[in-house]
C-alpha positions in Angstrom: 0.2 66.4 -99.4 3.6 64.9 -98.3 2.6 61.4 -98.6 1.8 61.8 -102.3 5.2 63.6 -102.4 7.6 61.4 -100.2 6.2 58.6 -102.8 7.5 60.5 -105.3 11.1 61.2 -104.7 11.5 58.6 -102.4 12.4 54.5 -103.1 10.0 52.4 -102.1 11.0 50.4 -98.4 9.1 48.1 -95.9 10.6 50.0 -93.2 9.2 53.7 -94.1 6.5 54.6 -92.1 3.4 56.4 -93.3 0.3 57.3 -92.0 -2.2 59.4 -91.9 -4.9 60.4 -89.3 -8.0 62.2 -88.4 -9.0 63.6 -85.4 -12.9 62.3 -85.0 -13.8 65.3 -83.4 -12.5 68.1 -85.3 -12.1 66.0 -88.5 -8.7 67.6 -89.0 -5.7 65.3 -90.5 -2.6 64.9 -89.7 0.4 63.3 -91.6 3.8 61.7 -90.6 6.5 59.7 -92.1 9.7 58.3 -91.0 11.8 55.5 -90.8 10.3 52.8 -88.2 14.5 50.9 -87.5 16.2 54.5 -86.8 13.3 56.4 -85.6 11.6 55.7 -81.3 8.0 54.8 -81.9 7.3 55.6 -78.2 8.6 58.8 -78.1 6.6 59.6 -81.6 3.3 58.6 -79.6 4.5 60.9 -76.4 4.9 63.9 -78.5 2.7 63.6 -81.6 0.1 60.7 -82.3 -1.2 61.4 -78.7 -1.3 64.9 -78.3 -3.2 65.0 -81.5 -5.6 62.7 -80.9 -6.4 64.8 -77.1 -7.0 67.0 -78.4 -6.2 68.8 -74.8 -4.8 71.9 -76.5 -4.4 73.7 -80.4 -2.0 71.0 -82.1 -1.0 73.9 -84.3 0.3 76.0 -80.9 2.5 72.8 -79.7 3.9 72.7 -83.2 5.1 76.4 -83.2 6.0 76.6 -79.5 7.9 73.4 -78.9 11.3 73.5 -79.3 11.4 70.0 -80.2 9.5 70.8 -83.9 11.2 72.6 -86.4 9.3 73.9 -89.4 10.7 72.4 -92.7 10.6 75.2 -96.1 12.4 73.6 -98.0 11.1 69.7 -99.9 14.6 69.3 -100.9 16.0 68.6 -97.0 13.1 65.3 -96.4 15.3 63.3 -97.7 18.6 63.9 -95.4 16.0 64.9 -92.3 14.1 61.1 -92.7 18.0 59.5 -93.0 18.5 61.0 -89.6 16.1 59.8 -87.9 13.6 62.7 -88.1 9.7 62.4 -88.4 7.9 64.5 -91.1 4.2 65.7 -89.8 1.7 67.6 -92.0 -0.8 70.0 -91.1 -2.6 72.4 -91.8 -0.1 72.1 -95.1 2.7 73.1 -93.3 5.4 70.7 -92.4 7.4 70.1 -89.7 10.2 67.9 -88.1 10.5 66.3 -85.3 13.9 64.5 -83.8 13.3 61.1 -83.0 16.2 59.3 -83.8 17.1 55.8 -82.2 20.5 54.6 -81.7 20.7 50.7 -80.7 24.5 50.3 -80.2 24.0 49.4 -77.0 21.9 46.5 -77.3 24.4 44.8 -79.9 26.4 42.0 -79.1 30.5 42.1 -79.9 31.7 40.2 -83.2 32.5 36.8 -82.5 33.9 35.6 -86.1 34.9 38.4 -88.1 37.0 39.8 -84.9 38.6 43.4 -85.5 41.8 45.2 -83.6 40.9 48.9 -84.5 37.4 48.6 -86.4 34.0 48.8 -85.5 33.4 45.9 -82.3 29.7 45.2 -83.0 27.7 42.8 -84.7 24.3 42.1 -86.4 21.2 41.2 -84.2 18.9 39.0 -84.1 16.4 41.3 -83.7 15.6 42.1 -87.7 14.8 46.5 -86.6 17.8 46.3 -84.3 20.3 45.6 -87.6 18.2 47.8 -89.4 18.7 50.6 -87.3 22.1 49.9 -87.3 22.6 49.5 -91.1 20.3 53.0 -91.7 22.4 54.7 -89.5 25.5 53.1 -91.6 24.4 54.2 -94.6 22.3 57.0 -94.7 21.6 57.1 -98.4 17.7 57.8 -99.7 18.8 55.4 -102.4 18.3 52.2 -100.3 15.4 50.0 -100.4 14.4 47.6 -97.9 12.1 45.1 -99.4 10.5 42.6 -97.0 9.7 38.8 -97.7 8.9 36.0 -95.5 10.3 32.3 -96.4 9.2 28.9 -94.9 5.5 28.0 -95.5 5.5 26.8 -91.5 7.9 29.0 -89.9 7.1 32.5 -92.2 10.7 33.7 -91.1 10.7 37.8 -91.8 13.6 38.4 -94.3 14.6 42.1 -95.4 16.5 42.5 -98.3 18.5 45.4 -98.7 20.2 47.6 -101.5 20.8 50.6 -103.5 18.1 51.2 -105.7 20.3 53.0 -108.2 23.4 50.6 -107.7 22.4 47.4 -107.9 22.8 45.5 -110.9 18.7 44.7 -112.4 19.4 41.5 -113.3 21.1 40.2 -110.4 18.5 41.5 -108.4 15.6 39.4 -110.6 17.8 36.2 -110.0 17.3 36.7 -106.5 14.0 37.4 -106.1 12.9 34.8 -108.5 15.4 32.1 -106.3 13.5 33.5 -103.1 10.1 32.5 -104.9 11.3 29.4 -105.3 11.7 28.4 -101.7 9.3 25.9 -100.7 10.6 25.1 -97.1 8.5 24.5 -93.8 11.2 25.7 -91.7 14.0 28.5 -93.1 15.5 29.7 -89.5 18.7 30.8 -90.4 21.1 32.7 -93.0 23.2 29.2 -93.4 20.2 27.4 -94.2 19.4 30.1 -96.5 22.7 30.0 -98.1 22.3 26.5 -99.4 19.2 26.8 -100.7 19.9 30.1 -102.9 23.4 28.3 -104.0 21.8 26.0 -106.0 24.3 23.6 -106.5 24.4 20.6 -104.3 28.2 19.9 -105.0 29.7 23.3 -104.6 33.3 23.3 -103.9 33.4 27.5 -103.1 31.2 29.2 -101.3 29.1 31.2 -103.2 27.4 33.9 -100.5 29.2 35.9 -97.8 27.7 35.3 -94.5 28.7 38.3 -92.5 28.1 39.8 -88.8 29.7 43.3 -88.8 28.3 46.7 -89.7 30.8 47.8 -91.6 31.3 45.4 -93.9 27.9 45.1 -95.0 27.8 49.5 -95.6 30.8 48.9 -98.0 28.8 46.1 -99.8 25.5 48.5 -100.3 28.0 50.8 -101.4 29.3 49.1 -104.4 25.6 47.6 -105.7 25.5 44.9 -103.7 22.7 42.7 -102.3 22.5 42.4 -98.4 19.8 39.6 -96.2 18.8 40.4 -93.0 16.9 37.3 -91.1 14.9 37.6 -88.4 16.3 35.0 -85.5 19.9 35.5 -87.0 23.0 38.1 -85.9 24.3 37.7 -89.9 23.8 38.9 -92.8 24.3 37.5 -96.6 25.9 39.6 -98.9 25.9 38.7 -103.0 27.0 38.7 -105.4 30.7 38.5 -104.9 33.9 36.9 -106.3 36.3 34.5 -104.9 39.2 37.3 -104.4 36.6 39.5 -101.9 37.0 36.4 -99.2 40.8 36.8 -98.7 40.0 40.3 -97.7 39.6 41.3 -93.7 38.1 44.5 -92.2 41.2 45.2 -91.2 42.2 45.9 -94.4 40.7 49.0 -94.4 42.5 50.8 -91.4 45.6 50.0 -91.7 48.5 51.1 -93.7 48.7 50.1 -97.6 51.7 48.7 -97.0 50.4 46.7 -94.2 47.1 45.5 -95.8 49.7 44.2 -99.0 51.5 42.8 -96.6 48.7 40.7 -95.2 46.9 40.1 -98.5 49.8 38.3 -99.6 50.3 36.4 -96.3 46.9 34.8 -97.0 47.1 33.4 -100.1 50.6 31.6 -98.9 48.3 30.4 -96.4 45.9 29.0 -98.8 48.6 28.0 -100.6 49.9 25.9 -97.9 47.2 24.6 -96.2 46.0 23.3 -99.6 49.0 21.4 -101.1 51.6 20.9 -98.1 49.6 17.6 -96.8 49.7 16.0 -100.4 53.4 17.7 -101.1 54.8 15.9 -98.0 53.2 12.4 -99.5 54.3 13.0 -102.6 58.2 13.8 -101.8 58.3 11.4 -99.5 56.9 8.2 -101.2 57.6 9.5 -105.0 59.1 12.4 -105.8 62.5 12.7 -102.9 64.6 14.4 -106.0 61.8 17.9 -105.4 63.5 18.2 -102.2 67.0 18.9 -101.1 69.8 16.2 -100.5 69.7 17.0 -96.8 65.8 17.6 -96.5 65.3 14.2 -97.9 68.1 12.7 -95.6 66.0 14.4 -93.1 62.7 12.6 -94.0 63.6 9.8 -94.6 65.5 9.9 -90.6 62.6 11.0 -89.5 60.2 8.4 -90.8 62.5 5.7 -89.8 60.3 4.2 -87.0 57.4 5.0 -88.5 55.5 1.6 -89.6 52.7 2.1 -92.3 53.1 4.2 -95.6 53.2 8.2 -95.4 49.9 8.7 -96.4 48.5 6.8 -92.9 50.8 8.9 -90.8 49.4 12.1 -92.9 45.9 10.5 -92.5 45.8 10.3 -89.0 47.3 13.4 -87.7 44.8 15.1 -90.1 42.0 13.2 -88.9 43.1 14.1 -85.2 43.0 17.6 -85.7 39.6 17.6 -87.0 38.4 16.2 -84.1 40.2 18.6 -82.1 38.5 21.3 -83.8 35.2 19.8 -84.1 35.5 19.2 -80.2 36.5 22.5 -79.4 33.0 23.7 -80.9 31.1 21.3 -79.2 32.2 21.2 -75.9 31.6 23.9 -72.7 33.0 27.2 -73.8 34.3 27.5 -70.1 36.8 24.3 -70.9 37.2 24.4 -74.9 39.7 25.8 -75.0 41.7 24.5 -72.2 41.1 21.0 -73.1 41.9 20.9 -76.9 44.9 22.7 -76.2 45.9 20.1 -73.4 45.0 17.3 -75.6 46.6 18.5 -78.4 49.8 18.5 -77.0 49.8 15.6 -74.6 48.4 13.4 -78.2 51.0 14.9 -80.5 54.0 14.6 -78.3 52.6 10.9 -77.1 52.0 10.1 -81.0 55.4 10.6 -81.8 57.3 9.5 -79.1 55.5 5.8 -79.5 56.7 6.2 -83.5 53.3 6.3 -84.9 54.3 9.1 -86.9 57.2 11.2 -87.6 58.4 14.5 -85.7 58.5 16.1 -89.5 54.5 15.6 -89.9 54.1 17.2 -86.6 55.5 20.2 -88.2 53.4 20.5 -91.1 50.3 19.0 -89.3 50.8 22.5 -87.3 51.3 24.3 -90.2 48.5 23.5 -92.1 46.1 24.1 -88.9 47.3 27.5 -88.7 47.7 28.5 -91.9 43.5 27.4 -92.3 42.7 29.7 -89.8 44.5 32.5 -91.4 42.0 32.7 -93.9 39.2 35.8 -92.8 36.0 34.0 -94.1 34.7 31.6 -91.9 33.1 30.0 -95.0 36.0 29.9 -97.1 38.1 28.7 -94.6 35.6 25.3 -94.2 36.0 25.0 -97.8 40.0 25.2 -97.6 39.5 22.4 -94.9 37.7 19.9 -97.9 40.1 20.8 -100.5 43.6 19.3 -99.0 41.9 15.6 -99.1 41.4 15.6 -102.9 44.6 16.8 -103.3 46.0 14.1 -100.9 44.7 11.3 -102.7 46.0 12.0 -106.4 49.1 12.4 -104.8 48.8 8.4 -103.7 48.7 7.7 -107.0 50.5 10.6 -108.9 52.9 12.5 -106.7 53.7 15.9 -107.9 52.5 15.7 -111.2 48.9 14.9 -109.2 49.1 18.1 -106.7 49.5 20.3 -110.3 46.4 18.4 -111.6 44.3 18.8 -108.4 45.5 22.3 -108.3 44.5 22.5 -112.2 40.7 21.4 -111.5 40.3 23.9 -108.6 41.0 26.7 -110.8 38.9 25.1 -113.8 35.9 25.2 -110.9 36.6 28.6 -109.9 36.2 29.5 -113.7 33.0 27.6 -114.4 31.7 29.5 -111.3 28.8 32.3 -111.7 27.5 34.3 -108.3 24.1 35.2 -109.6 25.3 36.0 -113.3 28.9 37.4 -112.5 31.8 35.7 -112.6 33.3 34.4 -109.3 36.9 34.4 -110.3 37.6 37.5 -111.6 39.7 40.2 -109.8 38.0 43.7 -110.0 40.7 46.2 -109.0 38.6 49.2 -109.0 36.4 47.4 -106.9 38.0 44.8 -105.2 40.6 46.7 -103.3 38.5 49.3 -102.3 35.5 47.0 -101.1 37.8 44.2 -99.5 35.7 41.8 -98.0 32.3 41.2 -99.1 32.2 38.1 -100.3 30.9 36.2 -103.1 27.6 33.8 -103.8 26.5 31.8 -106.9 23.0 30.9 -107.8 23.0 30.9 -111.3 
């Protein structure tokens, strides 16, 4: 029979479909199987679960004369015909196909975060068959397993967990499934709440799990072992395990130009670079260490701060604090006059700021800088974490200057180090894998 088989040569999934009937007249059975995301349950019923149960006319006679049915020969071709979207029916031990295949492209909405220029446009759903579809129809490999779970005792959120069953790393895998037992939650309604809880570590610095909304990205991830979540309710996926290097990577890395995506690579980790240290650099040259900088740069700060009446690190303090607020405010507020009104106020505070002499035109300058150079970073997760990191490094440079930016610097990368994403190590650069994959990011649980 084709069940028996199809369980056989097929991996086990949630979302493969199959059942068997019997007609209670005729006592004759019938058999189908296919994939319930990529596949149009109504039109299944219209042309075979109906008919057959009518009995109105031979079921045999539609299957032949139909164009619609194709007879199968060969069991070697159930694999590829179920990954696209085709239904296997049994009967009378011969087996047929039928093309039902679903595409749900238009129902997705555009990515909002993880924005692309000549990639893919659309995003997760919240609708947990919706992705699926999508993510079948990404990768159409017989190797992947959906396995299906529910978490939150009150809220029993669906969650699908998805990956290639001859890919993925075993142990990895067992981490994750035995950190999903573990949840004892009333409510689990999204992937960030999810995230947290299968970090494990209160005081992460790094985050430890991609959370992801396009397609793409999460095809390459299944494609390299990788373990993606689905949640019902929520338009994004986690992807683990991953390392620190797969979050300065974009989707865009992947259709443009070598020299182009090299190009940008680097630009990123300046960015880091600078959006980390420049904060606690300008305290430090300004209050302790004037000999790091050039004669005229120095003559130049210390011009500029002239007016300015409390110590360098207020002035750094409160420009910083002010552009928080302007971000946080540009989330909060109407999307119809975000972005209109932080702009306005942004400019109309900094130029009124330092034309009173509350701080200098030089700290304008680098406040700038380090606001854009955050949001050059791809990962909206990383790039939160960037936000944290530049305070630490402010305040040893209080009390340490330089030499205190090299030892905050020093702790991050002992932290990075120390760092597992279920069982691998988070910083470690995989160039065979790394620079094909990009940008799936990376999650600790450990």
């Amino acid at each position: 029979m084709v069940l028996d088989r199809l369980k056989i040569i097929l991996s086990p999934a949630e979302d493969l479909i199959q059942k068997e009937m019997t007609h209670p007249i005729t006592g004759q059975k019938l058999e189908i199987a296919y994939y319930l995301p990529i596949c149009d349950e109504p039109k299944i019923h219209s042309f075979i679960t109906v008919p057959f149960s009518k009995n109105e006319y031979p079921f045999m006679t539609l299957l032949q004369s139909n164009p619609n049915f194709t007879k199968v020969t060969d069991p070697a071709t159930w694999n590829d015909l179920l990954m696209r979207g085709q239904v296997l029916i049994e009967y009378q031990e011969t087996v047929f196909s039928f093309d039902a295949i679903k595409y749900n492209y238009n129902d997705l909405p555009e990515a909002k975060l993880e924005t692309s220029i000549t990639g893919p446009q659309h995003s997760l759903s919240e609708d947990p068959i919706t992705s699926l579809n999508v993510i079948r129809n990404a990768y159409m490999s017989p190797e992947l397993v959906c396995d299906k779970m529910t978490v939150g005792n009150l809220s029993q959120t669906s969650l699908f967990i998805l990956y290639d069953q001859r890919k993925v790393n075993k142990h990895t895998l067992d981490l994750v499934m035995n950190k999903l037992a573990s949840i004892h939650l009333d409510l689990v309604q999204s992937v960030g709440e999810l995230e947290r809880l299968l970090n494990g570590k209160k005081y992460q610095l790094f985050p430890t799990l991609l959370i992801t909304e396009r397609i793409d990205r999460i095809g390459r991830a299944l494609s390299f072992g990788k373990i993606v979540m689905v949640m019902k309710g929520s338009q994004y996926a986690l992807i683990l395990p991953v390392t620190f290097f797969d979050f300065m990577h974009a989707v865009e890395d992947h259709y443009e130009s070598i020299w182009m995506t090299k190009l940008l690579i680097v630009l990123r980790y300046i960015a880091l670079f600078i959006t980390t240290i420049l904060p606690g650099l300008y305290i430090a040259i300004v209050s302790y260490n004037p000999e790091f900088a050039r004669l005229q740069l120095a003559f130049s700060l210390v011009a500029s701060r002239s007016i300015v009446p409390y110590p360098s690190f207020i002035e750094v303090l409160i420009m910083l604090v002010m552009i928080e607020m302007l971000l946080e405010s540009s989330i909060r507020i109407p999307k119809l006059i975000g972005s209109t009104s932080t702009t306005v106020g942004g400019l109309i505070l900094g130029s009124a700021i330092q034309q009173a002499g509350l701080v200098s035109s030089i700290m304008i300058i680098v406040t700038s800088l380090v606001a854009i150079s955050n949001f050059v970073l791809p990962i909206h997760t990383m790039s939160l974490a960037i936000r944290f990191l530049k305070y630490p490094i402010m305040v040893v440079a209080i009390f340490f200057g330089v030499a205190g930016i090299f030892l905050g610097l020093f702790f991050y990368i002992i932290c990075l180090c120390s760092t597992r994403s279920f069982g691998e190590y988070y910083f470690r650069f995989r160039g065979d894998v790394s620079s094909q994959q990009g940008d799936i990011g990376g999650a600790d649980a450990a």
